[in-house]
C-alpha positions in Angstrom: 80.6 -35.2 -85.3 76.9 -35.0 -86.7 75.2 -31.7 -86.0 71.9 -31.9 -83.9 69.0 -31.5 -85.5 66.2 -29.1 -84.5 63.0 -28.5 -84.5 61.6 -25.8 -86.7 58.3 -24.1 -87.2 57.4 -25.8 -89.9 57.5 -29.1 -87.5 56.0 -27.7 -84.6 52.7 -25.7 -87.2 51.9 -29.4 -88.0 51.4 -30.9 -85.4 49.6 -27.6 -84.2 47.3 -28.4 -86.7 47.4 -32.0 -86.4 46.5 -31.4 -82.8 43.5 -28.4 -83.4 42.3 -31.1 -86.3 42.6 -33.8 -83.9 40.0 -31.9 -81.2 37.8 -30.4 -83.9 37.1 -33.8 -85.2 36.3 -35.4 -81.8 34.2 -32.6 -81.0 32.6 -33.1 -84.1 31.9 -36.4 -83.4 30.4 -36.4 -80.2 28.1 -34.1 -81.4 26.6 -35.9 -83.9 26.3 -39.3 -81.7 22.9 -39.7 -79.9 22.2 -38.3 -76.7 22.6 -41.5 -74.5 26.0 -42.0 -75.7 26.7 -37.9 -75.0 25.9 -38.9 -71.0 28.2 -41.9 -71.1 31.4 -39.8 -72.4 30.5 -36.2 -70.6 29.2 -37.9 -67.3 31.4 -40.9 -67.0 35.2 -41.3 -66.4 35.8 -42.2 -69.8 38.2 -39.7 -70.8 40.1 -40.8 -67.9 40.6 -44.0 -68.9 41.5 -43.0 -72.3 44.5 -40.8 -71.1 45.5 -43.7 -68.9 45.6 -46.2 -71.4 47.2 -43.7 -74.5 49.7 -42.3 -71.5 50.9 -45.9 -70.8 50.4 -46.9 -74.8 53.3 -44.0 -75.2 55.5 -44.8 -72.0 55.9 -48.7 -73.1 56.6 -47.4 -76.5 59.2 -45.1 -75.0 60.9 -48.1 -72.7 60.9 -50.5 -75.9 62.7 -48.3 -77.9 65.9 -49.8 -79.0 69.1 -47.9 -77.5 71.3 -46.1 -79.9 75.3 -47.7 -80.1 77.6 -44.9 -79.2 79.0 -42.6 -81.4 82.8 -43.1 -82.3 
């Protein structure tokens, strides 16, 4: 039988700091864009439409994935 594999904290620090890099960098960003593009992402649903479509980028990916054969 193959032992499972977990997760360690090595794993879970980088994509801590993937994730904290991730918002930094957008932050970053949108503050150096102009201010008439600032009022279309802070005053529009933009952000919205971005979880929507990376939420249903990640379920499709999820239903796609080949099955496993069983283990003998």
């Amino acid at each position: 039988m193959a032992e499972a594999r977990s997760i360690g904290w090595r794993e879970v620090l980088i994509v801590a700091v993937i994730a904290v890099a991730a918002v930094l960098g957008a932050a970053f960003v949108t503050a150096i864009l102009p201010t008439d593009a600032q009022r279309v992402i802070f005053h529009t649903p933009l952000l919205i439409a971005v979880l929507l479509v990376g939420t249903g980028y990640v379920l499709w990916r999820i239903a796609r994935k080949p099955a496993e054969p069983p283990e003998q």
